[in-house]
Residue, then its C-alpha position, 0 to 999 in steps of 0.5 A: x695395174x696402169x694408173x688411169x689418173x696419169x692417163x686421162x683427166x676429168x678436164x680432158x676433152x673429147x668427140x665421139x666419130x662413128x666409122x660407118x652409120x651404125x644401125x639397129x641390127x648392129x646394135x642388136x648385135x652388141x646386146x646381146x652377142x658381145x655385152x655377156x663378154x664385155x659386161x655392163x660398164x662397158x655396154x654402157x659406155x658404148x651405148x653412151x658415146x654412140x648415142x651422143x652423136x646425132x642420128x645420120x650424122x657421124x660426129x658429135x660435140x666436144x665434152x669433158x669425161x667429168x660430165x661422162x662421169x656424171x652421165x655413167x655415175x661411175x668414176x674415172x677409174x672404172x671409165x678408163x677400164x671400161x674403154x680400154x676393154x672395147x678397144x681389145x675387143x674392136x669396138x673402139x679406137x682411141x686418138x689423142x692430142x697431146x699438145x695443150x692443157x688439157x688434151x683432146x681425145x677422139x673416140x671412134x665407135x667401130x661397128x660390130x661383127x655381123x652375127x655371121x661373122x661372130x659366130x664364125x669368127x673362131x674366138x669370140x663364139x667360143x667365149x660367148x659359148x663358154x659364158x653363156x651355155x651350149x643352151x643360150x646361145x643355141x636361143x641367140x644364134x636361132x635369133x639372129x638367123x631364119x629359114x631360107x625360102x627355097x626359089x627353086x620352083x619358083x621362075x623369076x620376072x622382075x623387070x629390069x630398069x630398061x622395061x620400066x623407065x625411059x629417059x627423056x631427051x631433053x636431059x643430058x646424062x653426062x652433065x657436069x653440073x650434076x656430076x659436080x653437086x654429087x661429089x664431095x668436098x675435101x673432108x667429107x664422107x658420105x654416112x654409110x655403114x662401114x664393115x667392121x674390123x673386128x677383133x684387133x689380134x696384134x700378129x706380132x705378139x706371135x713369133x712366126x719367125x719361129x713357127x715357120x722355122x720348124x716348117x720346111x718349104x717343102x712341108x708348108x709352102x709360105x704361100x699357105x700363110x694368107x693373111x687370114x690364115x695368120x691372123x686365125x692363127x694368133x687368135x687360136x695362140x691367143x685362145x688356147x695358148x698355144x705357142x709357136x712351137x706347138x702351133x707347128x702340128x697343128x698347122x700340118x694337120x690343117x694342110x690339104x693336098x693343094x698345100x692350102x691351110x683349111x680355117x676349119x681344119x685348123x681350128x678343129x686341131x687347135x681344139x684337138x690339142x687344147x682337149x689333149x692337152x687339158x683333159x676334162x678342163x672347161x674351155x677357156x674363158x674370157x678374163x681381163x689382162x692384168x696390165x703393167x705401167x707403160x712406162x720405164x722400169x720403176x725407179x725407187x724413191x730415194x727420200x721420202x719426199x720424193x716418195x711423197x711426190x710419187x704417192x701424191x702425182x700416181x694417186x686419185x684425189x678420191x684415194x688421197x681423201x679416203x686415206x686421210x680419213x683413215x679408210x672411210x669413204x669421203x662424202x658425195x658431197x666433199x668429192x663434188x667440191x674436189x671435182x668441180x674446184x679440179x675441173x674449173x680450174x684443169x688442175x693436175x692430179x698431182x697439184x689437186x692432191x696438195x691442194x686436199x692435203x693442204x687445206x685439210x690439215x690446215x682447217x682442222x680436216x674440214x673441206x672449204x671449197x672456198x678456201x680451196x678455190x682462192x688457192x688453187x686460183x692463185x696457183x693457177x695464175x703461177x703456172x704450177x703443174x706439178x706436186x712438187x711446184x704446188x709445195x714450193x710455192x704452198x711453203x713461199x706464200x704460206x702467211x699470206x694463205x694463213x691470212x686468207x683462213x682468217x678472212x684478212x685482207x691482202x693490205x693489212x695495217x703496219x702495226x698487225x700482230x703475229x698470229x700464234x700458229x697452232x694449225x696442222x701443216x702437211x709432212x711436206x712442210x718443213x717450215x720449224x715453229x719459232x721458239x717464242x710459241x710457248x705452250x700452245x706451239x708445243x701442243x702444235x707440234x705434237x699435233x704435226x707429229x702425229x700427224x706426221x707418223x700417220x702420213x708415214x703409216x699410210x704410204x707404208x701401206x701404200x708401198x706395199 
């Protein structure tokens, strides 16, 4: 699974666009026609960010994904999650900028199918069918759809804008003045409802190329091909996994005499084929795509350092906390000093996760948010960005951090006196004990070792 630590941060900004005033009946519309689809997490999400915008208005404030991690009570993780599935299904487009620390994304809430649309949108309809029965979703087509009033016997006598009004002749209809207040300045859009996009099937994932080259000019015309002809044909390849090679007979016996391809026709044989195909299997249902790092192939790690950097920079703080302490869920309130000390000071995933292992080893696992605060303030006036630069300087100014454990002052007298060192160091630490340490540094390396070969136990299980 892509890991969302590497892909967005609690310290990342972010506004909320909408395309199009988004009314009441369009929310209806996500209720209770996309919701049984996307489930509640993501409903949520999309309810959260639509409503942070003002009403009649199309943008909202800047605000950090720490405090829509407070407003939704969920993590990151399942955020992440949640905004990738509403952007598949077409209800959200995401906009990021890269430059500067931390990054600014703009979520753009796109409208929904109108009901006429997503009940003869030839996907959608038949997932919702498939999740919530032949006997529901009857109930919610009957919802959003009403008797028509028959005007046939009926004569109509509306007036027109001629019988009713007449313009004085004192005002100029051609008045620059006024053609100049009613139009916009660069930049601005009028808050309007927009039509929807829908659902954003990527044709190029479907080889055409190959459909095509079983079908001779003679046989098919690429006339036929339309746009939305071969947009409803990735949709029904993507519904019934169809490949192209398939897709063949299935387009000849949507084709008409006038060498049209017929919607209906062509998804009634896809149908067809799926029932012959699939005898007495269900029809097929809507599942997450088990998604893959978008990165290059994954390199394997050629030390153990280097495979101690990886599990630390890929890892949530929350995980690097839960496996210190051994598979047990950490503390709200341990994960509140994590996230705030994080945020305040736009830590880096990486960089976050020494700082925990550090500071909890060395005060004997206990989590001081003051302790933490001072270090993570030091490293963030050094520039450090990285997991590998927080160790480097982490091992450089290590007496000067055991010293502020002790609640020393930076200018210490001349005469001080070398403290005995018996705390726990991370395994990336490889500074040796002196040998003058007697029994109380040899009891500190059994300590370091053992802790050691947990640190070594975990990110076994990790590797698996």
């Amino acid at each position: 699974m892509m890991n969302h630590w590497n892909k967005i941060q609690p310290v990342d900004r972010y506004t909320v666009c909408l395309n199009g005033v988004i009314q009441e009946y369009e929310q209806k519309a996500v209720t209770f026609l996309y919701q049984p689809l996307i489930g509640p997490v993501c409903y949520s999400l999309y309810m959260t960010l639509l409503n942070e915008v003002e009403e009649y208005r199309l943008n909202s404030e800047q605000s950090t994904h720490y405090h829509l991690m407070n407003f939704l009570s969920s993590n990151l993780p399942d955020i992440y999650e949640a905004r990738l599935k509403l952007e598949g299904i077409g209800l959200l487009k995401t906009f990021v900028k890269q430059e500067g620390d931390p990054r600014e994304f703009i979520y753009e809430i796109q409208p929904p199918l109108s009901p006429e649309q997503f009940f003869s949108d030839g996907m959608l309809n038949v997932y919702l069918f498939r999740k919530i029965g032949k006997t529901h979703f009857n109930r919610l087509k009957k919802f959003f759809c009403d008797e028509e009033v028959d005007f046939s016997s009926y004569q109509e006598v509306t007036r027109s804008f001629q019988d009713v009004y007449t313009s004085s002749q004192s005002i100029n209809l051609l008045d620059e003045e006024a053609e100049q207040a009613s139009s916009l300045a660069e930049k601005e859009k009028f808050t309007t409802p927009r039509n929807p996009s829908g659902v954003p099937v990527d044709t190029l994932d479907f080889d055409f190329d190959l459909l095509l080259a079983g079908l001779s000019q003679n046989m098919v015309p690429r006339r036929s091909f339309t746009p939305h002809v071969k947009e409803t044909v990735a949709k029904l390849s993507c519904l019934y996994s169809i490949d192209p090679l398939q897709m063949k007979n299935v387009v000849l016996s949507a084709l008409t005499e006038d060498d049209e391809i017929n919607i209906e026709e062509l998804r009634k044989a896809a149908r067809d084929w799926y029932q012959l195909q699939h005898a007495g299997d269900p029809l097929p249902d809507l599942q997450p795509k088990v998604r893959k790092a978008e990165s290059s192939p994954r390199k394997q790690p050629a030390s153990k350092e280097e495979e101690l950097i990886e599990y630390l920079e890929t890892t949530s703080p929350k995980d690097v906390l839960k496996d210190i302490s051994g598979g047990i869920e950490p503390a709200n309130s341990d994960l509140k000093a994590i996230e705030e000390v994080m945020f305040s000071k736009k830590l880096s995933t990486g960089v976050t996760n020494v700082l925990l292992q550090y500071v909890l080893l060395k005060t004997d696992m206990k989590l001081t948010k003051g302790y933490m605060e001072k270090i993570a303030s030091h490293w963030v006036r050094k520039k450090v960005s990285t997991a590998q630069e927080a160790m480097d300087l982490a091992k450089k100014e290590h007496r000067q951090y055991l010293e502020w454990a002790d609640g020393k002052k930076e200018n210490t007298k001349k005469n001080y006196k070398k403290p005995v060192r018996t705390e726990k160091l991370p395994d990336w630490f490889d500074e040796k004990p002196a040998a003058k340490e007697g029994s109380e540094s040899s009891q500190s390396s059994t300590d370091f070792e053992e802790q050691k070969r947990k640190l070594e136990e975990k990110l076994k299980k990790y590797r698996k």
